[in-house]
N, C-alpha and C positions, 0 to 999 in steps of 0.2 A: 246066313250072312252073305249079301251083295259082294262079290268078286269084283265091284268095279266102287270108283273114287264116287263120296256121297254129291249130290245137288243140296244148291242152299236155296229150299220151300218152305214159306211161310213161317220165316224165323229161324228157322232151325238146319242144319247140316244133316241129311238123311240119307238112307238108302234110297234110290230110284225104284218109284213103285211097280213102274213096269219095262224096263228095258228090255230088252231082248238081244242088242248086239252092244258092242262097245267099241274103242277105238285106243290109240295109242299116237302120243304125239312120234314127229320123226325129227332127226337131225340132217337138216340139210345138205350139211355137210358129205357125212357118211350114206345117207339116204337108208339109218338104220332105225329102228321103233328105238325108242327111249321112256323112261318115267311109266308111273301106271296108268292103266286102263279103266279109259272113263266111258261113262251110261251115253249112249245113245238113247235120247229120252221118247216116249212112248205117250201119246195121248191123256194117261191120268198123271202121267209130272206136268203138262202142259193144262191141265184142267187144274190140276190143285196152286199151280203159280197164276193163274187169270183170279181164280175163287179168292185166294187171300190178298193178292195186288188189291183187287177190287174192293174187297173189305177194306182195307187199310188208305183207300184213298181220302174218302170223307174226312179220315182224322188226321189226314197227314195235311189236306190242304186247310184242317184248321191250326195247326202247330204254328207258334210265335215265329216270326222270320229270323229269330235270335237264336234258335235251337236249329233250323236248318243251316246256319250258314256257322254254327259250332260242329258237326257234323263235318262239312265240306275242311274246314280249317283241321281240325281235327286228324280225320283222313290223309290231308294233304302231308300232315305231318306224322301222320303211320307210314307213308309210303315212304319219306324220307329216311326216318329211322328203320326201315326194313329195306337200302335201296341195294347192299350190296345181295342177297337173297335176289331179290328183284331184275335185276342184273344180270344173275347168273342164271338163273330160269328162261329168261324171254333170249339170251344168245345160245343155251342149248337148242331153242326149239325154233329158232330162228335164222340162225346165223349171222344174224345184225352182229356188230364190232360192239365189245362194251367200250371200249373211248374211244372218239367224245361219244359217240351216236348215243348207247344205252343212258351211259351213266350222265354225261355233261348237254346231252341235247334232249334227246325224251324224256327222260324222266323228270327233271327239272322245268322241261315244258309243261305239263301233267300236272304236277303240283303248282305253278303257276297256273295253270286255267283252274281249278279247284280253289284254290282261293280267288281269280277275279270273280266268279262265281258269289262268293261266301259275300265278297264288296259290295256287288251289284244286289243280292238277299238284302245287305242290310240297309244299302242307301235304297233301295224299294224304286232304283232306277228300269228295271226290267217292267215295272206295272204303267210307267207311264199315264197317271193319272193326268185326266182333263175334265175341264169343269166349266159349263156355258151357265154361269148365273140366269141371265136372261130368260135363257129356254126352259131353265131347270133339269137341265141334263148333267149329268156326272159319268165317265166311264172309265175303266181302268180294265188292264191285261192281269187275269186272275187265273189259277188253279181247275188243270181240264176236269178237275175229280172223279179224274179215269187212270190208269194204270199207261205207263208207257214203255213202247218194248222195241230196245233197240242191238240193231245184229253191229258188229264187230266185225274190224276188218283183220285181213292178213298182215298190213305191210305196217303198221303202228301196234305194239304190243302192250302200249303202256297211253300213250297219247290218243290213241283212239279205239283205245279198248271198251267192250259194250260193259264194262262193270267199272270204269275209272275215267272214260275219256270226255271229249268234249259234249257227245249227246246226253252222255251218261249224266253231267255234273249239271247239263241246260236242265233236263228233264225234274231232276231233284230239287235246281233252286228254284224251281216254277210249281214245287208243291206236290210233285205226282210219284208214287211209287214207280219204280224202275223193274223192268222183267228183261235182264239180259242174257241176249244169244250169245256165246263167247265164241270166237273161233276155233277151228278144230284145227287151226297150225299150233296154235301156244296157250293150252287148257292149262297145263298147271300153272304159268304166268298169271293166267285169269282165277285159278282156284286160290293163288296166297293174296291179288289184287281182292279178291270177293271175302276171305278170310279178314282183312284187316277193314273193308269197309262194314262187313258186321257187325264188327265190333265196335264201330266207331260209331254205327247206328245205334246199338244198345245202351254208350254210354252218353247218345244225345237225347234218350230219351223218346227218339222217334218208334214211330211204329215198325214192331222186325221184320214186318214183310213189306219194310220199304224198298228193302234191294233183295232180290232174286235172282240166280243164275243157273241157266240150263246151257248142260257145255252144247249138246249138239241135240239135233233133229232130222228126219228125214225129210228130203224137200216137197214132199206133197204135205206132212203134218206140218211144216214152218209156214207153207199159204195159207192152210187153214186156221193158224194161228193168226197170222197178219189179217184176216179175215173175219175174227171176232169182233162184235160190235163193242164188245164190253170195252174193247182196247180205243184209250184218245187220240194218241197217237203214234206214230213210228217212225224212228229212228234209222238208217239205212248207210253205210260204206261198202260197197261193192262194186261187181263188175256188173256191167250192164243187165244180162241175161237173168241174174241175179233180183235186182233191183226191178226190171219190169215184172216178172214172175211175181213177185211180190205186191207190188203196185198193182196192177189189176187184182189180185185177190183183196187189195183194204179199199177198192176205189170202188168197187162191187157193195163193202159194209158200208161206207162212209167214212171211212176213218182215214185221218189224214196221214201222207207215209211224207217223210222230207231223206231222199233218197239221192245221194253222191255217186254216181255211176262211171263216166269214162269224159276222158279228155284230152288230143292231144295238143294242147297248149301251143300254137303257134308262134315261131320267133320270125319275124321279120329282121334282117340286116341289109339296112340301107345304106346305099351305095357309100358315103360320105366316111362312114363307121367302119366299113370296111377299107377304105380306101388308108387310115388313121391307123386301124389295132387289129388288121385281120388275124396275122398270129394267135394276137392274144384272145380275141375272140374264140378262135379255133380251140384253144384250151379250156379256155371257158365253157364252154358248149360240150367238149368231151367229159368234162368233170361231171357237168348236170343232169349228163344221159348215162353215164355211169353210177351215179353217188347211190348206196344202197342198191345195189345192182339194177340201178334202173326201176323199181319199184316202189312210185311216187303216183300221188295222182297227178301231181305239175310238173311231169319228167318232159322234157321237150320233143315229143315226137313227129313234128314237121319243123322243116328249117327254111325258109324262106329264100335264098340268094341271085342276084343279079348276073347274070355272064360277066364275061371281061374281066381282065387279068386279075382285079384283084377279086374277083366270088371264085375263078379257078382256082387259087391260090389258099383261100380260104377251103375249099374240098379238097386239095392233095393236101392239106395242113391236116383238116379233121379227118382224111382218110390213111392216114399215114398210124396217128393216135388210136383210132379204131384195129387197126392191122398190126401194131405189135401190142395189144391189149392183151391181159391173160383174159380166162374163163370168168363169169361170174357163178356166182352162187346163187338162186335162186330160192322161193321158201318151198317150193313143193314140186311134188311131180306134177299135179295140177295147171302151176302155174307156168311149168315147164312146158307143158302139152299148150298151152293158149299162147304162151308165146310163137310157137314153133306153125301152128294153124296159122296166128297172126302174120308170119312172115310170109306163109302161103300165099295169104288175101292179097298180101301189098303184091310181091310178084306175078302172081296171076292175074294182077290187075294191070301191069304195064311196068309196075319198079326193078333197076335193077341193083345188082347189088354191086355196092361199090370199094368196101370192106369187109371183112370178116376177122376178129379178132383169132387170135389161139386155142386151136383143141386141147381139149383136154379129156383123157380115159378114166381118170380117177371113178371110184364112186362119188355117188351124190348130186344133186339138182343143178350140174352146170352148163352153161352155154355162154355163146361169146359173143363179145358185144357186136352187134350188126349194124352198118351206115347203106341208107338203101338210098336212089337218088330216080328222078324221074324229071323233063320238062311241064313247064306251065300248063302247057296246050294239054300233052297227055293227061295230066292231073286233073283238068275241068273235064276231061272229055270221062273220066273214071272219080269222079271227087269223092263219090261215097263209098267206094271201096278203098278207096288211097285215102283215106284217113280214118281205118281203122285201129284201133287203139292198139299196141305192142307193149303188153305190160313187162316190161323190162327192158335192159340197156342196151335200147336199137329206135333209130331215127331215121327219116324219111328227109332228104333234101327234096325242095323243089327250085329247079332252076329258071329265073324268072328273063323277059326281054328287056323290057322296061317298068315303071311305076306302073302305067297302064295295069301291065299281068300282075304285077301286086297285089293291086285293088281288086281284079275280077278272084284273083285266088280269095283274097280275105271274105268276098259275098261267097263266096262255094263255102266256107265251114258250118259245120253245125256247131250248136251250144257248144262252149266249150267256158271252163274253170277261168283261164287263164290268157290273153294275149300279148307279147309283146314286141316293142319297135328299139332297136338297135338304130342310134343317132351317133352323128356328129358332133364329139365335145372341143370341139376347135372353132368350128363355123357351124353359120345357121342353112347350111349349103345341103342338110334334108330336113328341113323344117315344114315346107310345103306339102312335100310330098309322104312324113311322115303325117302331118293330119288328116290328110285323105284318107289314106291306110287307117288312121285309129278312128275317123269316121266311120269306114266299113265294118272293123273291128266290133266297133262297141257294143251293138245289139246283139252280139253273136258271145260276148262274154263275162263274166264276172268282175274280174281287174285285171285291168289293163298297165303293163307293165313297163316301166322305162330304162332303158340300159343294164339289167341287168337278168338274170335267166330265172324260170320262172319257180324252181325246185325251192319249197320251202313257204311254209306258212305261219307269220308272225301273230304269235296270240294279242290281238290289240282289240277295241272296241272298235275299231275304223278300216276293220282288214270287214274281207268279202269273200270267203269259200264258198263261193257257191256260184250259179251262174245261170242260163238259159238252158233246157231242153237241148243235148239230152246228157249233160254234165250232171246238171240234179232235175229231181224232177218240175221243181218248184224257183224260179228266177227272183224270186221275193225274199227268200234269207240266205244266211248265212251257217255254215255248222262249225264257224270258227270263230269268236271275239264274241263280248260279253260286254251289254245285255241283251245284241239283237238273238243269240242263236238259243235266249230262254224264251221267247217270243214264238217259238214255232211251237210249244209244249204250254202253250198257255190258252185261253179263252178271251175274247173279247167281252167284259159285261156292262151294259150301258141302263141308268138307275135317271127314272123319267118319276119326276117331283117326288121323289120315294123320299116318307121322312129320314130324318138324322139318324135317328137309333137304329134306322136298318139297313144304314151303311156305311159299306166298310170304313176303315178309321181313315186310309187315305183318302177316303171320298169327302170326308167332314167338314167342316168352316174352318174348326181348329186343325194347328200342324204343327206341334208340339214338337215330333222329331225334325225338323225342319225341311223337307222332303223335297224335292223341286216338283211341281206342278203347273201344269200350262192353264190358268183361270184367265178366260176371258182373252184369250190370244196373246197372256204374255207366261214366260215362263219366272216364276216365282218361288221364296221357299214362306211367304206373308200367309197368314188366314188370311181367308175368304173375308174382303169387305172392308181389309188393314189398306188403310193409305198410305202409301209409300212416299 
């Protein structure tokens, strides 16, 4: 009998056939092991989750879009009924707050994107059917009928968990078996998240080795996994080092990775908005570099500000808030070690430091929240090292001369998630000189933000997680809002004079369920041919 917690392969909850080491989660807190000890998985759990994924694709992308988006509803409401368990798992092994964070913001988001999911299934809005009568062309966004395998992050235990989150739920309503890497900060979170969505599989009828989960791997067997052709595609939240590692091993098979890696979301505050609410600004800005100890992909980690009395004013405000800060809490020692290299980078590169919150001896993952500050000039003359990412609550001021330095700072970023412009709600007195900024802005980001800070991502159809190189790896979707982010786990298939009966039913004349379809450059829910 296996000394360590089973993996769920090809149906079933089993022993790890070949582990050799295992792991234990830790409490952040205390920085002490907690709960049992799970399989570091080993080449044949990694062979036998590809073997039955695979199987199970062809049948899964034939299943009625009725039974996958019962499935998703289903689930959503497993999680519900299991949230205070849920709850209590992911803040042992986390130290996230359960209220509101756990209970009233993740996990309610979570089930929220699992059923916009279940919506989009059934209005058959993710397929996007088009139809050129003329040419005789038909195409529509179908099922990769390949298996898709998505890694999990640290700082979302529920919302962007590789067994419940938002990849998780794209991948499924797009018709493809799911193989997820769960995090090794919060396995048993992932093991009762993977227990109930089993279950929810088997009572929808779906095929059981629709969803899979391997808690952990080592990182040369996770490339080689990302690296199988069998796989459609992959899923990715991580840190940079992470994410490219990975990316070159599936860009080597062909297989497409849509990879979330770093970002420090830039805030500009322009002169006018500071001149107005610098105070309040100041607090504002202090909450959103702290919320979750800093451990956000949209945590603000450059601040943009102008000299003169009031950008002064605004830094002894935020640096005051920084300085009687306690300690935060961090998820790991891991994460604790990147931060601390990170704050290396920025100082070694010209930053100094301008705050440092309160020590703390306790045990456990903590450090204090850091405000680091640098000139314009210095910042271009070092840009790519001064905007290295600090995954946690520490931020980079740069202090700018004029709009001029604004604008040359906003061409110096790379890709990033996030930008935004702090305005004038009194006058239009930086109206000008914000558009120039979000001129430069744009091509460098995903959304572009107004007046307010950038921490926090709205599940909506018309939000944009994603962004240019090297935030993600791909400036074309999204991993958040429904139904572009089922669109990155789908196929384009395009049907030249192919008769009626050999295609698909949204491809047809008739539209019985009344479906919106763009025929002939108009969007419609008519058959083909019905005169409006």
């Amino acid at each position: 009998m296996s000394a360590f917690a089973p993996v769920l392969i090809a149906g079933d909850w089993r022993a790890s056939l070949d582990a050799r080491a295992g792991f234990r989660a830790f409490d952040p807190i205390s920085a002490g092991e907690i709960g049992p000890e799970f399989p570091v998985s080993g080449a044949a759990d990694v062979e036998a989750a590809l073997a039955a994924a695979s199987a199970a694709a062809t049948q899964l992308a034939a299943c009625e879009p009725a039974r996958i988006a019962a499935f998703l509803d289903a689930y959503a409401a497993a999680i519900e009924a299991d949230a205070a368990t849920l709850v209590d798992l992911a803040h042992a092994e986390t130290a996230l707050p359960r209220e509101p964070r756990l209970a009233k913001v993740e996990l309610p988001r979570t089930t929220n994107q699992l059923r916009q999911a279940a919506q989009a299934v059934r209005a058959s809005s993710w397929t996007q059917p088009t139809l050129d009568t003329q040419a005789g062309l038909r195409s529509h966004f179908a099922p990769l009928n390949k298996p898709v395998l998505v890694f999990g992050p640290n700082n979302f235990p529920f919302a962007f968990n590789a067994i419940a989150g938002s990849d998780f739920a794209s991948a499924i309503a797009a018709r493809n078996p799911v193989i997820a890497k769960a995090h090794p900060s919060h396995p048993a979170t992932s093991r009762r998240l993977a227990e109930l969505a089993h279950r929810a599989v088997l009572d929808a009828g779906l095929p059981a080795a629709s969803v899979q989960m391997l808690y952990h791997v080592d990182n040369a067997l996770g490339a080689k996994l990302a690296g199988d052709a069998r796989l459609g595609a992959i899923g990715f939240t991580g840190s940079r080092a992470g994410g490219l590692a990975l990316k070159a091993a599936a860009d080597a098979a062909g297989v497409p990775i849509y990879a979330e890696m770093s970002s420090v979301n830039p805030v500009f505050l322009l002169p006018g908005a500071l001149a107005e609410r610098g105070a309040e600004l100041a607090q504002e800005f202090f909450a959103s570099c702290t919320m979750g100890s800093g451990q956000f992909c949209t945590n603000p980690g450059i601040v943009i500000v102008p000299h003169g009395a009031d950008g002064d004013a605004f830094v002894s405000a935020t640096s005051a808030l920084f300085a009687n800060a306690p300690a935060n809490v961090l998820f790991s020692q891991g994460v604790l070690d990147h931060f601390r290299r990170g704050l290396a980078t920025l100082t070694d590169a010209g930053a100094r430091v301008l705050a440092e919150g309160q020590a703390d001896a306790r045990p456990g993952y903590r450090q204090a929240p850091t405000l680091l500050g640098v000139d314009a000039q210095q910042f271009l003359a070092a840009a790519q090292a001064l905007q290295t990412e600090v995954f946690g609550p520490a931020s980079l001021i740069v202090r700018t001369q004029n709009i001029e330095d604004m604008i040359a700072v906003a061409q110096s970023f790379d890709g990033n998630l996030t930008g935004t412009l702090y305005t004038s709600k009194q006058s239009d007195i930086d109206e000008a000189a914000a558009a120039k900024i979000a001129q430069a802005l744009r091509p460098r980001i995903g959304r572009l933000i107004g007046n307010k800070m950038p921490t926090g991502v709205a599940v909506s159809a018309a939000m944009n997680h994603g962004g240019p190189y090297p935030s993600t790896g791909h400036p074309g979707f999204t991993a958040v809002g429904m139904p572009a982010a089922i669109r990155r786990f789908a196929a384009l298939h395009c049907y030249d004079n192919v008769p009626a009966a050999l295609l698909p039913a949204e491809l047809r004349d008739g539209n019985p369920g009344g479906m919106q379809r763009l025929i002939d450059g108009r969007w419609t829910t008519d058959d083909v041919g019905k005169k409006s």
